[in-house]
C-alpha positions as CSV (number, residue, x, y, z in Angstrom):
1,X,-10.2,-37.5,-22.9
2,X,-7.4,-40.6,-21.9
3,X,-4.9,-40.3,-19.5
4,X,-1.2,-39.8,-21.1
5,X,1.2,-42.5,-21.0
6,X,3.9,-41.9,-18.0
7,X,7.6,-41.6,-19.2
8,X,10.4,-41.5,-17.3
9,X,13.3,-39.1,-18.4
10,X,16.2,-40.6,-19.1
11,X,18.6,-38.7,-16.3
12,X,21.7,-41.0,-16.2
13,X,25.2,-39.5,-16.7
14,X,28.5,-41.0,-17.2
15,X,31.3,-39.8,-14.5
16,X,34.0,-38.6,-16.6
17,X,36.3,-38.3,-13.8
18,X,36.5,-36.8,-10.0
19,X,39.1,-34.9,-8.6
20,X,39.8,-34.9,-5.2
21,X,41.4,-31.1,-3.5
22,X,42.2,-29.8,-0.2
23,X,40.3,-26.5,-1.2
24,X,41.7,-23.1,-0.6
25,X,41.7,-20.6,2.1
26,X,38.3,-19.2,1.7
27,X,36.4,-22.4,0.8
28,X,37.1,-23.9,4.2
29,X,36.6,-21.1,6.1
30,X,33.3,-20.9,4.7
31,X,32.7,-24.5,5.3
32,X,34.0,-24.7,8.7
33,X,31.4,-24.0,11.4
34,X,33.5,-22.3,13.8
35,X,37.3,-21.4,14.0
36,X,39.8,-23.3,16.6
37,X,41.9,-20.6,18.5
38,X,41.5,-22.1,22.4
39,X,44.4,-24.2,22.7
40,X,42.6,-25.8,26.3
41,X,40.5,-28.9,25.8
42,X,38.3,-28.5,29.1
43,X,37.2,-25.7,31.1
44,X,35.9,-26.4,34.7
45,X,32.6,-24.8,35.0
46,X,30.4,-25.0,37.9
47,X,32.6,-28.2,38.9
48,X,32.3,-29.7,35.5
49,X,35.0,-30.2,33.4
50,X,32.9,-29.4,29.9
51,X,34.7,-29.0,26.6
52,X,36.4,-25.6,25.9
53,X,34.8,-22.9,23.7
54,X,36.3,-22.6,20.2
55,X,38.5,-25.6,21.4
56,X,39.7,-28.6,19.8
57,X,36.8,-30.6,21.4
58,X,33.9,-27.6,20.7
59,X,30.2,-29.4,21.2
60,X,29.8,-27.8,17.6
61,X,32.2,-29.9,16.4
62,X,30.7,-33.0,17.0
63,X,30.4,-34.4,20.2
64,X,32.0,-37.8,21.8
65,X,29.7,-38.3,25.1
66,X,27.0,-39.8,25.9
67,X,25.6,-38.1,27.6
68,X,25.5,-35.0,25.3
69,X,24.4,-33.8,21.8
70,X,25.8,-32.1,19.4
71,X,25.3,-28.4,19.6
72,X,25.5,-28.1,15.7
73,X,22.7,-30.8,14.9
74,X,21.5,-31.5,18.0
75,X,22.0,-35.3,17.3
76,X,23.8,-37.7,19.5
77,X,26.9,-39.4,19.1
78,X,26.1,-42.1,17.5
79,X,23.9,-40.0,14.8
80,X,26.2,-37.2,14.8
81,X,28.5,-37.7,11.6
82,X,30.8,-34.4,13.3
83,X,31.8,-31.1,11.8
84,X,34.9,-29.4,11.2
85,X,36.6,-25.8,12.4
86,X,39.8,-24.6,11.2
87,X,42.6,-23.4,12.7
88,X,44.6,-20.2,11.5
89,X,48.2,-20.8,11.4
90,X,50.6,-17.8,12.5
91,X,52.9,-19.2,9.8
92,X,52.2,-21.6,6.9
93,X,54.3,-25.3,7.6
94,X,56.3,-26.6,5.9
95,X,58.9,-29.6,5.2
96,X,62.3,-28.6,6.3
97,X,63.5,-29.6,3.1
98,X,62.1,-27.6,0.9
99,X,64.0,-24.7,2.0
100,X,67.7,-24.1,1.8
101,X,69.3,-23.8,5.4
102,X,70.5,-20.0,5.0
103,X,67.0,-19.2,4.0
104,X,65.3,-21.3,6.7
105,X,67.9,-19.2,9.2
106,X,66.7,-15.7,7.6
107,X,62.9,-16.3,8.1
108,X,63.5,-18.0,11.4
109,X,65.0,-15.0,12.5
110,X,62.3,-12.7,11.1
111,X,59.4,-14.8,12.6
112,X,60.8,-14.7,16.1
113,X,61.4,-10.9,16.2
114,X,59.1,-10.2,19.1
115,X,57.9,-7.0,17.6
116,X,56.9,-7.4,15.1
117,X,53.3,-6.3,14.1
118,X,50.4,-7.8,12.7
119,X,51.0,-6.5,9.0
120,X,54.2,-7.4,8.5
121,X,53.7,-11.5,9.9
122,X,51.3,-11.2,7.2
123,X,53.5,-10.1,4.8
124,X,55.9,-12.9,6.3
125,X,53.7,-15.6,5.8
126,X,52.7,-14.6,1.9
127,X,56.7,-14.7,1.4
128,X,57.0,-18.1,2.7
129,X,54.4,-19.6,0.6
130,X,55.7,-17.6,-2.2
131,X,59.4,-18.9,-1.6
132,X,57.7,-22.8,-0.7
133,X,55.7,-22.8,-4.0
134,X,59.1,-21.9,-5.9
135,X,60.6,-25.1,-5.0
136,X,60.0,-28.3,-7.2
137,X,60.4,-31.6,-5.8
């Protein structure tokens, strides 16, 4: 009994094309290791000044000592290629010129009502992207 000839499948593609996208809501929250609501970058602890929890500069997001490593991947900075959080806007931006002024004025005035609750900022926010996908540039 011989041994069979080896033969390498052919497993070459051609690229047709690549499309680049910011991804929706869901696909970067699910990508994201951890979400960015502490607004303080430090927080004195023990008389160090380490970074804030859920801040900006997070160890899990990467880390830019020396003299630590990266809670995430436990790598150091120079190994570490960093991760990303996200941060949950209250309200969507946008350009100021997508909107007319008297609209602008009207939601302005709506978003800075002081009481109002958590379902209808929601509701708020959904009519602002609504109104902002509306407009062609």
């Amino acid at each position: 009994m011989g041994k069979e000839q080896f033969k390498e499948a052919d497993t070459s593609r051609k690229v047709i094309g690549v499309k680049f996208t910011a991804g929706n809501t869901e696909l970067i929250r699910q990508a994201a290791h951890i979400q960015i609501f502490n607004n303080r970058l430090y927080e004195d602890v023990q008389g160090k000044w380490l970074p804030a929890q859920y801040g900006p500069l997070d160890s899990r997001l990467g880390t830019f000592q020396k003299s630590l490593n990266c809670q995430t991947c436990n790598k150091n900075m120079n190994d570490c290629v960093g991760h990303f959080g996200f941060i949950d806007l209250e309200y969507p931006g946008c350009s100021q010129t997508l909107l007319q002024e008297e609209q602008k004025s009207l939601l302005l005035r709506q978003a800075s009502n002081p009481n109002l609750d958590y379902l209808r900022k929601k509701a708020l926010q959904k009519k602002i992207v609504t109104l902002s996908k509306k407009i062609n540039i």
